[in-house]
C-alpha positions as CSV (number, residue, x, y, z in Angstrom):
1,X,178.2,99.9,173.3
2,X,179.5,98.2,170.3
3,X,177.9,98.0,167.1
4,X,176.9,94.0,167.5
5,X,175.7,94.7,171.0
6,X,173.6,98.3,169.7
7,X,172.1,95.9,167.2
8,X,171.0,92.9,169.1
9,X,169.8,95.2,171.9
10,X,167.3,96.8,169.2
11,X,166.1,93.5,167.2
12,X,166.1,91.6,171.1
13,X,163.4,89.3,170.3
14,X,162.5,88.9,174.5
15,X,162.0,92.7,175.0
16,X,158.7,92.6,174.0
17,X,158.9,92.3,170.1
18,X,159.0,89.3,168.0
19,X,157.0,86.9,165.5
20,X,154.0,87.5,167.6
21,X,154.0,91.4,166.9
22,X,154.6,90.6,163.0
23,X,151.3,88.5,163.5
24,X,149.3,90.9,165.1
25,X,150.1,94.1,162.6
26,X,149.6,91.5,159.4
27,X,146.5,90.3,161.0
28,X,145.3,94.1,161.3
29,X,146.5,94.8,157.7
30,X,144.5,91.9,156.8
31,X,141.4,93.0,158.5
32,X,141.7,96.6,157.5
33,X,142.5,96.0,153.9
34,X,139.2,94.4,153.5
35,X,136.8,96.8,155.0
36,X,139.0,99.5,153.1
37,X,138.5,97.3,150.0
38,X,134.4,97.4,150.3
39,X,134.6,101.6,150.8
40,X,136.7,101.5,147.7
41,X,134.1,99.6,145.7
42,X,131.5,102.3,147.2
43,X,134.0,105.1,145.5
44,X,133.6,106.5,149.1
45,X,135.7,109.3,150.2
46,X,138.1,106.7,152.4
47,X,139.0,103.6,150.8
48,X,141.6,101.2,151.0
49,X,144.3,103.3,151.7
50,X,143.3,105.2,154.2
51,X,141.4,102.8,156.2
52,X,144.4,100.4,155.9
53,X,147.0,102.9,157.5
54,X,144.6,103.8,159.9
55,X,144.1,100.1,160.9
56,X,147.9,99.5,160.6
57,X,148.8,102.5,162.8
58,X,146.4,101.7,165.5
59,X,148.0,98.7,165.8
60,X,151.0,99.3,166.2
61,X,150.1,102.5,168.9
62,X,149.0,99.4,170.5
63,X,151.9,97.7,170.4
64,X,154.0,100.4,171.8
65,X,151.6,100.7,174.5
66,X,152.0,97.3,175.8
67,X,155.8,96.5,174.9
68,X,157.1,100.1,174.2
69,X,158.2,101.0,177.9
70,X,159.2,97.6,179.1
71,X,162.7,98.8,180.0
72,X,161.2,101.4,182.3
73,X,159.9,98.6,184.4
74,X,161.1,99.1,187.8
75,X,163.0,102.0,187.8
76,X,161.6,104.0,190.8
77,X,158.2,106.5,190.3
78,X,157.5,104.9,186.9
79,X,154.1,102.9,186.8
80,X,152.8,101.7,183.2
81,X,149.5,101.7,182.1
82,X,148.8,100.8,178.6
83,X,145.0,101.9,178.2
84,X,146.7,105.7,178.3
85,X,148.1,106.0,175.0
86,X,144.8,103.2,173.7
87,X,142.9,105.8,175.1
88,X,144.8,108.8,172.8
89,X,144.5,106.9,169.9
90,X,140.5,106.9,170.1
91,X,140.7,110.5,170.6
92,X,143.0,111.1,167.5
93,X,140.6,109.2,164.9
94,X,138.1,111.5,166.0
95,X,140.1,114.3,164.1
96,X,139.8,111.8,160.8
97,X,136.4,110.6,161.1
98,X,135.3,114.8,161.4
99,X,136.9,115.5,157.9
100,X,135.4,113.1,156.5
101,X,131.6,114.3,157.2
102,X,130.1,117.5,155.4
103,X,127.0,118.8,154.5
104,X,125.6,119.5,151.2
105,X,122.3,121.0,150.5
106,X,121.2,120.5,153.5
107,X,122.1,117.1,153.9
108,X,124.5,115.4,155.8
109,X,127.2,113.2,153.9
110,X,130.0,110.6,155.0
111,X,128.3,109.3,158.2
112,X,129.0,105.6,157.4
113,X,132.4,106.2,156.1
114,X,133.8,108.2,159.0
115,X,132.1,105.1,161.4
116,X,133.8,102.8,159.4
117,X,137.3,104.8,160.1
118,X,136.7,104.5,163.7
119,X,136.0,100.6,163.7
120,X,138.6,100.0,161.6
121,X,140.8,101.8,164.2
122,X,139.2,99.7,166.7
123,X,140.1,96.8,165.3
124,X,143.6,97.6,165.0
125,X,143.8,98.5,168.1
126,X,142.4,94.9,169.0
127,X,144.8,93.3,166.9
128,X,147.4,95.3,168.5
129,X,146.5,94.0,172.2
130,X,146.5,90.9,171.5
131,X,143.2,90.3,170.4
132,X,142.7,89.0,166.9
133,X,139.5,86.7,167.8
134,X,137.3,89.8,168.6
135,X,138.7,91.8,165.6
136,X,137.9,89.0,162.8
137,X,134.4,89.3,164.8
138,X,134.3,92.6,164.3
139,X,135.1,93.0,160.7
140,X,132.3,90.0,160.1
141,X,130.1,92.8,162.3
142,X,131.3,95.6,159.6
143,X,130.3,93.5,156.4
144,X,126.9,92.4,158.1
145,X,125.7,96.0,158.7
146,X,127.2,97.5,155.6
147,X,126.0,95.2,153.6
148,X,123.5,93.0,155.3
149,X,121.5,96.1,157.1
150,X,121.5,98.5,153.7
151,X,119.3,95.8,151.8
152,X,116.9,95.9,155.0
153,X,117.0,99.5,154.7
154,X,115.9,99.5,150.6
155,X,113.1,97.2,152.0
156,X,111.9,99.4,154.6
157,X,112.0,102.5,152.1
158,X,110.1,100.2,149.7
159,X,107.5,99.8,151.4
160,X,104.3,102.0,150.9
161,X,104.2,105.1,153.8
162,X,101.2,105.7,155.6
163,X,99.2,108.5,154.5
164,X,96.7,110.6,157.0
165,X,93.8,111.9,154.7
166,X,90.7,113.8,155.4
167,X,87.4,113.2,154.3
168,X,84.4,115.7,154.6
169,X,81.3,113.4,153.6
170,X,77.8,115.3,153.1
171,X,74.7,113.1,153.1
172,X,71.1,112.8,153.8
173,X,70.9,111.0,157.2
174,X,69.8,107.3,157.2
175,X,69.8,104.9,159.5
176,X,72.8,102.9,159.6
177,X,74.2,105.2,156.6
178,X,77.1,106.5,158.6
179,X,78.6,103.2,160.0
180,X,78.3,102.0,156.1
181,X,80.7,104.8,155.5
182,X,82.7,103.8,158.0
183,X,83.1,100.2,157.2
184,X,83.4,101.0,153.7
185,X,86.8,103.0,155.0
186,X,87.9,100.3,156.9
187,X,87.3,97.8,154.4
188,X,89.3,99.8,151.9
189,X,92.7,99.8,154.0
190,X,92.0,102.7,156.6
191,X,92.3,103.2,159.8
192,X,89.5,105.9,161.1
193,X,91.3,108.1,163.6
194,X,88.5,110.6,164.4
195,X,85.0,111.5,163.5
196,X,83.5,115.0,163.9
197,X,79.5,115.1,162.5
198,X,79.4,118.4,162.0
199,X,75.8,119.0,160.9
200,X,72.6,117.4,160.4
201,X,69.6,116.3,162.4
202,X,67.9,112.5,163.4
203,X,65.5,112.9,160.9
204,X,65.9,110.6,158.1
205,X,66.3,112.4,154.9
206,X,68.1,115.3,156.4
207,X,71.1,116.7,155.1
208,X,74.3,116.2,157.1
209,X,78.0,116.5,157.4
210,X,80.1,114.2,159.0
211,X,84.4,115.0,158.7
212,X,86.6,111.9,158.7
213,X,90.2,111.5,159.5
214,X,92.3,108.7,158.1
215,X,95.4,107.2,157.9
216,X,96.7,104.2,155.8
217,X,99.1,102.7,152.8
218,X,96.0,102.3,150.6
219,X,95.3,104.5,147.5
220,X,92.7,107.4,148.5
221,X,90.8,108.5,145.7
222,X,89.5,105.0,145.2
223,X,87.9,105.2,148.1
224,X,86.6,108.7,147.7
225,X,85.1,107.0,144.4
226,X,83.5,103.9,146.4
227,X,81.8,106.5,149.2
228,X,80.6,108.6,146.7
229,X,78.4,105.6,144.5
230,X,76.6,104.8,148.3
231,X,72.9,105.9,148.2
232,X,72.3,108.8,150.3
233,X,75.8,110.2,149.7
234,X,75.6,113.7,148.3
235,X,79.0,114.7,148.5
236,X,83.1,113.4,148.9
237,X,85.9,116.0,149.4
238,X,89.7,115.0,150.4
239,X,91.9,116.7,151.7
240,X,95.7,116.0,154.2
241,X,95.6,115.8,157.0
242,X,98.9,117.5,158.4
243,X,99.7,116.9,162.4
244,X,101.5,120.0,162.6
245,X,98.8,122.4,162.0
246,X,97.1,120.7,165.0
């Protein structure tokens, strides 16, 4: 084979390479560049870079898959199936995704980074297939839950927790006394989750004990304050009220 032939039999436009492969791998170079760009303003551990060559890369694995073996296409025993070497390439960014996760102190690091390396790998994989629609739709995805989601998340973790508390109230027994207690909880942001009267008699007058279990955002010792100004309360002690030790 000549020269001229050798050369237009590897730039052949019709065997399965052309403008619309140039397309696909700028459209996944797009794509990547931007998610990598967002890790690199998060000084995270993979950043534009390496989330570009990986979306680059898979890609073009993609496009070897589906136009790589056309000249093997009808010779006799050979049958091509694309998902195989799609289906390597999802395998191989787990080896990626793994270094970029460790642990320090206890906690686990890189999570969202290492995620982000496998969509990005998806993505270039869709671009790859012939798929650019879903992959724009998927990078929209990535911005909305790495950017969208962490502010919901600062929101949850603003909010005040709920706090189980016990309260061991002594006082002379009165009629009605003990459901003014327990309003007066309720009132004050608390949910009662058990009470245990412990001691006392019906007789008005009488000393009794009566233990309280709560649980609620409100501040405690407020309420340990308002309980111990009602007449016929002698006594207010909190403690927590741990689930474990049940």
């Amino acid at each position: 084979m000549s020269a001229p032939q050798l050369a237009a039999a590897l730039f052949d436009f019709h065997s399965g390479q052309g403008l619309r492969q140039f397309a696909e791998l700028a459209i996944a170079l797009l794509l990547s560049s931007l998610i990598g760009l967002e890790r690199e303003a998060r000084q995270k551990s993979a950043g534009l870079r390496t989330h570009t060559l990986v979306g680059v890369g898979s890609a073009l694995f993609m496009e070897v898959s589906v136009h790589g073996f056309n000249s093997l296409l009808g010779t006799d025993g050979v049958a091509l199936d694309p998902s195989r070497v799609a289906a390597q390439v999802v395998s191989g960014i787990g080896f990626i995704g793994g270094g970029l996760i460790f642990v320090r102190k206890d906690a686990v690091r890189g999570l969202t980074t290492a995620a982000t390396i496998w969509l990005t790998c998806a993505i270039g994989m869709a671009c790859g297939g012939g798929l650019p629609l879903l992959a724009l739709g998927a990078t929209a995805v990535h911005f909305l839950v790495v950017r969208g989601f962490s502010k919901v998340s600062d929101l949850i973790a603003s909010r005040p927790s709920y706090a189980r508390i016990e309260l061991r109230i002594s006082y002379h027994a009165q009629q009605g006394l003990l459901g003014r207690i327990l309003e007066t909880c309720t009132g004050s942001g608390f949910r009662v989750t058990e009470v245990q009267v412990e001691t006392g008699t019906d007789r008005a007058g009488d000393p009794a004990e009566v233990l309280l279990r709560l649980e609620g955002a409100a501040a405690a010792h407020p309420l340990v304050e308002t309980l111990s100004e009602l007449a016929g309360v002698r006594g207010v002690a909190l403690g927590r009220h741990d689930d474990s030790t049940e």
